[in-house]
C-alpha positions as CSV (number, residue, x, y, z in Angstrom):
1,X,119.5,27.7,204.8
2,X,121.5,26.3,202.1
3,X,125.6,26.9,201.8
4,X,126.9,29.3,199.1
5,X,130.3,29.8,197.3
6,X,132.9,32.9,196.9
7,X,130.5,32.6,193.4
8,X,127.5,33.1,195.4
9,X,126.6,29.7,193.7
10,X,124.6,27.4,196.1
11,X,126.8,24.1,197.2
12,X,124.9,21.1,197.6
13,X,122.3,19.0,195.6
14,X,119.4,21.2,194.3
15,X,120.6,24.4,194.5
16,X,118.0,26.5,196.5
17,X,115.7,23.7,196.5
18,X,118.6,21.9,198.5
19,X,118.0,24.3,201.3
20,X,116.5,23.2,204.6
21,X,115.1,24.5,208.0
22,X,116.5,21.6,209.9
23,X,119.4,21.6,211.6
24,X,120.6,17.9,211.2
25,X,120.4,18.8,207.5
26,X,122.3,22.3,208.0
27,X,125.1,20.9,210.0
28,X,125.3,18.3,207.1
29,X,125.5,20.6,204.5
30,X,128.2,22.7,205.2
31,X,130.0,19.6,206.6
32,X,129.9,18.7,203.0
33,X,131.2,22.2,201.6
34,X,133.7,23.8,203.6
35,X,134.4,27.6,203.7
36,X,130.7,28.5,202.3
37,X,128.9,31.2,203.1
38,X,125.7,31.2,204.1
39,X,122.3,32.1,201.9
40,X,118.5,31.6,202.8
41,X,115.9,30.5,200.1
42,X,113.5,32.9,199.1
43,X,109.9,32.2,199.0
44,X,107.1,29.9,200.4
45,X,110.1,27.7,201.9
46,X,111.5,30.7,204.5
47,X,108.6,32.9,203.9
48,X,110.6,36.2,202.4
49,X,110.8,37.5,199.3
50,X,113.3,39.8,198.4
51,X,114.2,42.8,196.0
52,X,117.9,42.8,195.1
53,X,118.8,46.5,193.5
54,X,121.8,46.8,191.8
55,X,123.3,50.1,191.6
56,X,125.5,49.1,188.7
57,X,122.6,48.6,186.2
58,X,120.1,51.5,187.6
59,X,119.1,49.8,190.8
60,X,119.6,52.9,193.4
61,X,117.4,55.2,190.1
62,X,114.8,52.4,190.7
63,X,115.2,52.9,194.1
64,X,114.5,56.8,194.6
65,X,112.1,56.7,192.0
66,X,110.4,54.6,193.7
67,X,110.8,55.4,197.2
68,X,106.9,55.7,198.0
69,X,106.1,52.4,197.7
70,X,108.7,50.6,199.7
71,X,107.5,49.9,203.1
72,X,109.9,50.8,206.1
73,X,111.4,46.5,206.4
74,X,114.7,44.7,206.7
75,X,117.6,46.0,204.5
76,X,121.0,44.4,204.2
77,X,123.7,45.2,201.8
78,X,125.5,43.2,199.6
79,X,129.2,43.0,198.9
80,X,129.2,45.6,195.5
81,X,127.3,47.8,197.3
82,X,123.6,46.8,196.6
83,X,120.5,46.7,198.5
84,X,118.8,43.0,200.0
85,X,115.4,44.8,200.5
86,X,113.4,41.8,202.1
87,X,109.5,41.3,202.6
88,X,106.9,39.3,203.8
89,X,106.8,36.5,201.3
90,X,104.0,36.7,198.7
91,X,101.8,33.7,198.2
92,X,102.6,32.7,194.8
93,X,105.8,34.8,193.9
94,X,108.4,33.5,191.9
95,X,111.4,35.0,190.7
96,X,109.9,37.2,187.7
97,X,112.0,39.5,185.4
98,X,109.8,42.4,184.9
99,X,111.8,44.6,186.8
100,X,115.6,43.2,185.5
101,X,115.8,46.1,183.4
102,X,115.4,48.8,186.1
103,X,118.3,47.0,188.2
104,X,116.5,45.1,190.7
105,X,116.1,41.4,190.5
106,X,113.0,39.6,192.5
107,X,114.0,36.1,195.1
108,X,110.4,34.4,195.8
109,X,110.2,30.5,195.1
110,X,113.3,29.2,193.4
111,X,115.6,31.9,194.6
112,X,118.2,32.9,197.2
113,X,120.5,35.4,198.9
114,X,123.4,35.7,200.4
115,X,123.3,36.5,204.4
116,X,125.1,38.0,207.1
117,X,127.2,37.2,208.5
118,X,128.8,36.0,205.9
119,X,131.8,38.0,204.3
120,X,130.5,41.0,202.5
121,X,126.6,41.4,203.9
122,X,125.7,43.0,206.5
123,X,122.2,44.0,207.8
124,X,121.6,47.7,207.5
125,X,117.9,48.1,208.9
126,X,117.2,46.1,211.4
127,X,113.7,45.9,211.8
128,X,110.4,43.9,211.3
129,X,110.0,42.5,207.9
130,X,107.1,44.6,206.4
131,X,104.3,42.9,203.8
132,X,104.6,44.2,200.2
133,X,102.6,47.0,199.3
134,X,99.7,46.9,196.3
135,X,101.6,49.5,194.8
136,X,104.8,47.5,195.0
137,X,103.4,44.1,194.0
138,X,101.5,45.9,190.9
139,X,105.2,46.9,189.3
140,X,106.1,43.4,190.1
141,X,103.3,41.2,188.9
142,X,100.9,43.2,186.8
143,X,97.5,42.4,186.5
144,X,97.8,40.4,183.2
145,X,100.4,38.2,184.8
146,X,98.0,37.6,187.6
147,X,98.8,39.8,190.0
148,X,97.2,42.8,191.6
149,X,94.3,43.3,190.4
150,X,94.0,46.8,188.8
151,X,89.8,48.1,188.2
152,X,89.3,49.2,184.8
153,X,87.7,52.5,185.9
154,X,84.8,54.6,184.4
155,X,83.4,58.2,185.5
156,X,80.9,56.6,187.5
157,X,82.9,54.9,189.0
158,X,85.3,57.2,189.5
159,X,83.2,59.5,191.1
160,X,82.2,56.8,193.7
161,X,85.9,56.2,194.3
162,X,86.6,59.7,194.8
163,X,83.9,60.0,198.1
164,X,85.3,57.7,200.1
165,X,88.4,60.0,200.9
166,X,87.2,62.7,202.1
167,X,89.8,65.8,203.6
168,X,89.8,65.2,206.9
169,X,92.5,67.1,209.2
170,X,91.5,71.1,209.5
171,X,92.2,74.1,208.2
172,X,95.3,75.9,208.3
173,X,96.7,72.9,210.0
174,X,100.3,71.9,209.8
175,X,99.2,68.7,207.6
176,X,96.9,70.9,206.0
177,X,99.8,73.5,204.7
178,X,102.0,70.5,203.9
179,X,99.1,69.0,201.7
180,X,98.9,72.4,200.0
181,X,102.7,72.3,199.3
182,X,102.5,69.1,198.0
183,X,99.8,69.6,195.5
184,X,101.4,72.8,194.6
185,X,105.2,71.2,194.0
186,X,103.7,68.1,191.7
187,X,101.5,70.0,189.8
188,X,104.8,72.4,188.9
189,X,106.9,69.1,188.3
190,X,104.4,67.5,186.1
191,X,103.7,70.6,183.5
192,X,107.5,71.0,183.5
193,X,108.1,67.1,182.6
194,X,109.3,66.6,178.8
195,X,107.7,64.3,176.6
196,X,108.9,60.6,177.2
197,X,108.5,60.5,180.6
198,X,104.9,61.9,181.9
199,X,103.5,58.9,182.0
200,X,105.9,57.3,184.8
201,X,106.2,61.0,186.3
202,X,102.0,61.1,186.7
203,X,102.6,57.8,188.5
204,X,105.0,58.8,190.9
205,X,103.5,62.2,191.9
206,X,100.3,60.2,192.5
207,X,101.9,57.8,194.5
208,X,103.2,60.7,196.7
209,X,100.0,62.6,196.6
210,X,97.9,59.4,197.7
211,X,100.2,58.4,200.6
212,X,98.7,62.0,202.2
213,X,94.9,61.1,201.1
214,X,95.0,58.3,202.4
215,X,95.7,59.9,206.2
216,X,92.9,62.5,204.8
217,X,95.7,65.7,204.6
218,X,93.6,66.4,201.2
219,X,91.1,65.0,199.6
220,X,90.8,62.3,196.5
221,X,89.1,64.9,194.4
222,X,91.8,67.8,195.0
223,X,94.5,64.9,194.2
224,X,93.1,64.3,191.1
225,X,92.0,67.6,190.1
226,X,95.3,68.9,190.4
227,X,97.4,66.5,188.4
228,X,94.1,66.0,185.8
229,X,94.9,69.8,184.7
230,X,99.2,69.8,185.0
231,X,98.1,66.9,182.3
232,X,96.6,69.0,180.3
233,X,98.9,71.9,180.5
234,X,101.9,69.4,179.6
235,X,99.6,67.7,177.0
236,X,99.5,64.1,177.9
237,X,96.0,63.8,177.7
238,X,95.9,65.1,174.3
239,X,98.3,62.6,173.7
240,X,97.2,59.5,175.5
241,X,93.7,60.9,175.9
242,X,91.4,60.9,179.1
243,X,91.0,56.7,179.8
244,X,94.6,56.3,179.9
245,X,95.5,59.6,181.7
246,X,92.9,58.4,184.1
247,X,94.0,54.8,184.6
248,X,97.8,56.0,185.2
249,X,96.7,58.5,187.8
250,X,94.3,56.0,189.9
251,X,97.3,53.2,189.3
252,X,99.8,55.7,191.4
253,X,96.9,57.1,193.7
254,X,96.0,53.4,194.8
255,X,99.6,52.8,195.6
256,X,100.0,56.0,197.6
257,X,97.1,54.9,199.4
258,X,98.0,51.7,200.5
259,X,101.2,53.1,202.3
260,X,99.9,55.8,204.1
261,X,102.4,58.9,204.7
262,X,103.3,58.7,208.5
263,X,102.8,61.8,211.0
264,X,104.8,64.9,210.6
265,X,107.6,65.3,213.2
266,X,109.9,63.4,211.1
267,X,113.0,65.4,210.2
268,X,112.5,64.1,206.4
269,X,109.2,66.0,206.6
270,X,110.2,69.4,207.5
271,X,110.4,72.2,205.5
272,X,113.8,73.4,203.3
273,X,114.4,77.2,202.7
274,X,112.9,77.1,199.4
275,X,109.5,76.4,200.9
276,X,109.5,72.7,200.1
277,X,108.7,69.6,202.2
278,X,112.3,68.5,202.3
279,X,111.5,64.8,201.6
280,X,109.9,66.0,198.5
281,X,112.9,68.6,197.7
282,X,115.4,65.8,198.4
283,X,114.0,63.6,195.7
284,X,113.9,66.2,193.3
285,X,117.7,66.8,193.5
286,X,118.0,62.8,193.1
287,X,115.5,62.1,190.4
288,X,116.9,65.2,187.9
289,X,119.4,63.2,186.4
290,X,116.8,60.0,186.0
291,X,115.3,59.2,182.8
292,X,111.6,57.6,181.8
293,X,109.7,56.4,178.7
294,X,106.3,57.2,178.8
């Protein structure tokens, strides 16, 4: 814990470095800066990391765009009306900038946040902090920075990865018809998407798609035969040609698999009037004024 100014700058020597567990050295500290608030270092040193969205620079766009990935953890909000979004400390994260742009800053070593109860944040999920996801830590650190490790993938190999996620639940079962609608709502979203954005759009409907292979409500191949041919009807592969194509469509597949979609029952997961899971017809309505680059 460290104290922290109305300028949510830290107060004391070292900044978040000057933080400390002990409580001697707390009591000290804000003995020796009156009126702070408190904040918590980020990283190896409290063992959270933490995604800080912004909604005034495109945070909360981030945010549904990228809804898939980000496990069910700790949320507090901030005093503008942002998001703390806080996870099991990665070994090695630091506080990169590859996602400033999109709104959302990243606390590991070197960083901090503000925290309740000081004025202004307040916690608004309280449960267990959740571990990042792959697909989560590969927007964060890609591969090149030394991050998740992304396979540079081949048709053999691709084959290979394609058996061991089989379709397991049966036949006109009720994950079985929601499978169907799935596959059947991305492939119509991805032949409809414009040119400048089907790359990030064949992520994000592979995402979805592998969060429901990975519980075995369809089947690798059907995944990826269904968004392999809306590519070709909305011409990114004759664009960006088949190794690319294929590389962005495992990327959001392996992502979707490593947060599996959780049972239906959930209200989120029922069914609107226009024959549409509503979790997927709710993020339409969000995501149609949200633009991409391919």
């Amino acid at each position: 814990m460290l104290p922290m100014g109305p300028d949510k700058r830290p107060r004391c020597a070292g900044g978040a470095y000057g933080a400390s567990s002990d409580p001697r050295v707390i009591e000290r500290l804000f003995a020796n800066a009156p009126g702070s608030g408190l904040a918590v270092a980020t990283g190896a040193a409290s063992g959270i990391d933490v995604l800080d969205v912004d909604p005034r620079n495109g945070g909360d766009q981030w945010l549904v765009a990228n809804a898939a990935l980000v496990p069910k953890t700790r949320v507090h909000r901030s005093p503008r009306g942002g998001w703390h979004i806080i996870l099991k400390h990665s070994e090695g994260m630091r506080c990169p900038g590859s996602l400033r742009a999109s709104g959302v800053d990243v606390k590991g070593d070197g960083g901090y946040v503000g925290w309740p109860p000081t004025t202004g944040y307040r916690v608004a999920r309280d449960v267990e902090v959740a571990d990042w996801t792959g697909g989560l830590l590969a927007l964060v650190r890609p591969a090149a920075a030394g991050g998740v490790h992304l396979p540079r993938f081949s048709i053999a190999s691709l084959q290979e990865t394609l058996k061991q996620y089989p379709k397991t639940v049966k036949r006109f079962s009720t994950e079985d018809g929601y499978a169907k609608s799935s596959l059947n709502n991305q492939y119509n979203r991805l032949i409809r998407t414009r040119e400048g954005s089907r790359g990030s759009a064949l992520f994000r409907s592979a995402a979805g798609l592998g969060q429901q292979v990975a519980v075995g409500w369809m089947s690798a191949w059907e995944a990826v035969q269904v968004l392999w041919m809306a590519c070709e009807v909305n011409g990114l592969v004759a664009k960006d040609g088949r190794d690319r194509v294929l590389r962005e469509l495992f990327r959001g597949l392996q992502a979707g698999i490593s947060t599996p979609h959780a049972p239906l029952g959930d209200p989120s997961d029922e069914t609107g009037k226009d024959g549409r899971p509503q979790k997927e017809r709710t993020l339409t309505e969000l995501l149609k004024e949200v633009q991409y680059d391919d």
